[in-house]
Wavefront OBJ file of the C-alpha trace (Angstrom):
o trace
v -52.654 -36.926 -53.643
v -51.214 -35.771 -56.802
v -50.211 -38.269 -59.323
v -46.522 -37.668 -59.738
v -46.159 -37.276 -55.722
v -48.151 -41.028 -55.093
v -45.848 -42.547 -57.992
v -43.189 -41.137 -56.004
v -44.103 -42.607 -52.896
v -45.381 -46.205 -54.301
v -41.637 -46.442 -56.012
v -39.866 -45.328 -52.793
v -41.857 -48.034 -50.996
v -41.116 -50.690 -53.465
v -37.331 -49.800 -53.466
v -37.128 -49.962 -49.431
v -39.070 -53.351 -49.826
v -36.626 -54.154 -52.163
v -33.975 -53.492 -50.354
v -35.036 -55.630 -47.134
v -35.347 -58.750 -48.781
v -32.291 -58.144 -51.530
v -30.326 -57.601 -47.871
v -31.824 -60.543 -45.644
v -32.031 -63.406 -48.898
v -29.505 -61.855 -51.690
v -30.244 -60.827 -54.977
v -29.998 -63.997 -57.060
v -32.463 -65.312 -54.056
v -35.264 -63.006 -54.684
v -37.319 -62.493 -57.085
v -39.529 -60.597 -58.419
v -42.642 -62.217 -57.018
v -41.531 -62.086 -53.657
v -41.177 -58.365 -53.687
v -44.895 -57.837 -54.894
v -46.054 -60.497 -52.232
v -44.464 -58.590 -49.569
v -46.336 -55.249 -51.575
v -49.674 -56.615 -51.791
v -48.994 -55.565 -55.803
v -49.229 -56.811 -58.782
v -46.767 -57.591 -61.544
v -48.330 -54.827 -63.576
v -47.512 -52.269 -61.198
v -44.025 -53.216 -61.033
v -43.478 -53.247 -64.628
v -45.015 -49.771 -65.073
v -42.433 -48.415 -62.375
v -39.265 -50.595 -63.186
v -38.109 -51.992 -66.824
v -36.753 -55.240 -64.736
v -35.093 -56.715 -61.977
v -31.923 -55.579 -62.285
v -33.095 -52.027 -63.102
v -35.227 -51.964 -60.427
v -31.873 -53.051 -58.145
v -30.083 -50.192 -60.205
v -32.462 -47.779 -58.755
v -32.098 -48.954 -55.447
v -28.506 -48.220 -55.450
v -28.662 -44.651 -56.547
v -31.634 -43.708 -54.851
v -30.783 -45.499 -51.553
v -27.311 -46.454 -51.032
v -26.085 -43.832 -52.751
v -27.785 -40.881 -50.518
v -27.280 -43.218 -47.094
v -24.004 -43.483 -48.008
v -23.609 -39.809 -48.654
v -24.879 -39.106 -45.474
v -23.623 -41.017 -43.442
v -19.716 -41.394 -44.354
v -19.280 -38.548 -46.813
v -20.922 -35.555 -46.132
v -19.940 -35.426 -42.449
v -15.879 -35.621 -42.852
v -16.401 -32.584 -45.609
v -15.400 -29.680 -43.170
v -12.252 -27.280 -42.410
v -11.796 -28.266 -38.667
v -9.554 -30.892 -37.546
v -9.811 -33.865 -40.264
v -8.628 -36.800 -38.029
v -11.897 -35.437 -35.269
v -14.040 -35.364 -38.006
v -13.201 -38.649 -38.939
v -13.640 -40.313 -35.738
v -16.748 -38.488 -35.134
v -17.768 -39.819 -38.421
v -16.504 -43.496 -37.406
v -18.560 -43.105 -34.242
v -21.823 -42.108 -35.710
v -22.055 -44.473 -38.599
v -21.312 -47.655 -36.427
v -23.620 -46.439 -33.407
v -26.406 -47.215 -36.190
v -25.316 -50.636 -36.685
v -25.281 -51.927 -33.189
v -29.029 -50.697 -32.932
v -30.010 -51.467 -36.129
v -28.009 -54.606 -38.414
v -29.878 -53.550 -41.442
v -26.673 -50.869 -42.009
v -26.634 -49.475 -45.281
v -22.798 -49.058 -45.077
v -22.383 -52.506 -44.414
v -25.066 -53.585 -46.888
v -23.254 -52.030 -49.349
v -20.299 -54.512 -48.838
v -22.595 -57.545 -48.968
v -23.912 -56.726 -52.818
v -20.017 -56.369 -53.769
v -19.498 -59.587 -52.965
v -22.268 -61.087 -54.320
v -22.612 -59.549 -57.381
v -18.620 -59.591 -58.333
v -17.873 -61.181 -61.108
v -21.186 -61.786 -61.926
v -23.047 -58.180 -63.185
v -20.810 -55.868 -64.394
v -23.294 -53.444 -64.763
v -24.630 -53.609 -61.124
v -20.634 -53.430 -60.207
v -20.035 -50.618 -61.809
v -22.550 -48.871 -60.094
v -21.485 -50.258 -56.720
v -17.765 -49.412 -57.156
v -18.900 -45.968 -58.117
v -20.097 -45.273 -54.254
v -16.692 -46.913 -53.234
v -14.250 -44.611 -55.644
v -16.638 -41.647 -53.940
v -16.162 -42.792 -50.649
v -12.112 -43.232 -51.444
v -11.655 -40.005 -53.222
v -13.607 -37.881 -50.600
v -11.298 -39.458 -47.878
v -8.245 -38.892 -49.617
v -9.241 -35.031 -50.399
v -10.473 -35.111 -46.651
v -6.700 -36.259 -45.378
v -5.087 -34.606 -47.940
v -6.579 -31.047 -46.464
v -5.703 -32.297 -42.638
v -2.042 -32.418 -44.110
v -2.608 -29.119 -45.661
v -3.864 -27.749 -42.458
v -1.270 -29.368 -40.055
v -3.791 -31.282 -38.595
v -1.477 -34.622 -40.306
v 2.056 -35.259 -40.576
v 2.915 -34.163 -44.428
v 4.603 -37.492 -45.348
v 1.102 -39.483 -44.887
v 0.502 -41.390 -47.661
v -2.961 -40.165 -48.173
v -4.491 -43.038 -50.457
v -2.808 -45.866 -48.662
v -4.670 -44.013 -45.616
v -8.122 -44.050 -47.073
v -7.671 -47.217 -48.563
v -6.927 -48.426 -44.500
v -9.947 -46.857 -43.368
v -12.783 -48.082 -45.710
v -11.032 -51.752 -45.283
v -11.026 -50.913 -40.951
v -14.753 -49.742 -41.403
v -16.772 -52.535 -43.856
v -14.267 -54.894 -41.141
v -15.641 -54.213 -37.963
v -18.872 -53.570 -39.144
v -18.695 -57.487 -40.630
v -17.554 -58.772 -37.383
v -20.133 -56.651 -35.497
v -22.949 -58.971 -36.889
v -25.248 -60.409 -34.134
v -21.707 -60.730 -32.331
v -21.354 -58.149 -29.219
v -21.533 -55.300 -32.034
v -21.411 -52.581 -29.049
v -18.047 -53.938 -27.197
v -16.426 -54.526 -31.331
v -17.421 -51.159 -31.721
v -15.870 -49.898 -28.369
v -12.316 -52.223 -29.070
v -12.279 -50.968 -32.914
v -12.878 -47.186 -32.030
v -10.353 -47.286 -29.645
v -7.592 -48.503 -32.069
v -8.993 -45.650 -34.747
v -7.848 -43.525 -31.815
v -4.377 -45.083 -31.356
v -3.848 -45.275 -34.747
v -4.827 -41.284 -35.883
v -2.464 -40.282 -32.960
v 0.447 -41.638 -34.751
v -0.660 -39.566 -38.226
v -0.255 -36.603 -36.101
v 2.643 -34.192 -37.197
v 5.491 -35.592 -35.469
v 6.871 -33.221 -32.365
v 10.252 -32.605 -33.450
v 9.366 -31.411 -36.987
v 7.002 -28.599 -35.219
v 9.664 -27.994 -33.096
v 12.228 -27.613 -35.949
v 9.600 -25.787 -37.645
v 9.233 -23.270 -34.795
v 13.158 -23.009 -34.753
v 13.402 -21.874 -38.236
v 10.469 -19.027 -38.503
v 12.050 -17.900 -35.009
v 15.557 -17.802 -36.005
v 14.180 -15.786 -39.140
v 12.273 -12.953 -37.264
l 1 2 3 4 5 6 7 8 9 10 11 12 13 14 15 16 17 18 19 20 21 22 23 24 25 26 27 28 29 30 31 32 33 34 35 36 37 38 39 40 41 42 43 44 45 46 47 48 49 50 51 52 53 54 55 56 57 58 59 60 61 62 63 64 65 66 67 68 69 70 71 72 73 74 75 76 77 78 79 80 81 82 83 84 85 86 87 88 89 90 91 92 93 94 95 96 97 98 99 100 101 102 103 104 105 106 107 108 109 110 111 112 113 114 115 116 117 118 119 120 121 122 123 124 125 126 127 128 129 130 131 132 133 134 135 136 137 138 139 140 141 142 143 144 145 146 147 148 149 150 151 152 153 154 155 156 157 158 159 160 161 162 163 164 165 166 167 168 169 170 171 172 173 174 175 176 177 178 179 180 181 182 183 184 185 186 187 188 189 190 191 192 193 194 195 196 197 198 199 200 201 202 203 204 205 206 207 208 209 210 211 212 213 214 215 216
């Protein structure tokens, strides 16, 4: 195996190690040592890779979280059709993986913001990054459902998106090792409810409709 492409694959092993372990005993509760003992490697390999800990954690974020988050939250709300389908679709998706497997890197992602708050800026930083993306590509998503009269205009598209990621890293806490799949059902559901009422209202098409046809 080339050199570059078995570095490649030694750090992306060490960084889904990582991960595991940073997820199931915290940050501050692993260290170092445990991650090589769980390799089979020595500390000399993970210096070579990694400057330190908290780099190492660094690159875990944006090589990890970063792209699962992408993936699965992001990139599939980025399309023209209806915005509040795509949504829900999205909704459906990302929480189906959590009540098959708990080690969820959405929900992950809200476990190292409260750990590390207050405590590493720098780690924060990087964290809060993935959350502004998440926010802003939710409020451009609702913002162009508005646009396209898939949601009433007067939505308040921030205090939407802000709902949404709050509803989401929610359920998916209560959906730990707790009936995830019948949560999941119940919160779904009320996503449902909820994007019915964003709809644009009937009268105001109806108005609409009234005014272009007294026109022509």
């Amino acid at each position: 195996m080339d050199k570059t492409l078995k570095r490649m694959a030694t750090m992306q092993r060490m960084q889904v190690t990582g991960l595991e372990l940073f997820y199931k005993n915290g940050y501050y509760n692993t260290s170092v040592d445990d991650i090589l003992k769980e390799l089979s490697l020595s500390k000399g390999a993970f210096y070579y890779h990694f400057e330190s800990k908290e780099d190492f954690f660094i690159q875990i974020i944006e090589n990890l979280l970063v792209r699962k988050m992408y993936s699965m939250l992001i990139e599939p709300i980025e399309g023209h059709e209806n915005t509040l389908d795509l949504i829900t679709s999205c909704f459906e998706e990302a929480l189906e993986t959590a009540v098959h497997n708990e080690l969820d890197f959405g929900f992950v992602l809200s476990n190292f913001v409260n750990e590390f708050n207050g405590k590493n800026e720098r780690i924060m930083k990087h964290l809060n990054d993935i959350l502004r993306i998440w926010e802003a590509n939710l409020v451009s998503a609702i913002q162009r459902g508005k646009f396209n009269g898939y949601i009433d205009r007067h939505v308040d598209s921030e205090g939407v998106a802000v709902y949404l990621m709050s509803a989401y890293i929610g359920v998916r806490t209560l959906m730990v090792e707790i009936a995830p799949s019948a949560r999941k059902y119940r919160f779904m559901s009320q996503l449902r409810q909820y994007f019915k009422s964003l709809e644009p209202k009937r009268d105001n098409s109806l108005n609409h409709q009234t005014v272009y046809g007294s026109a022509n």
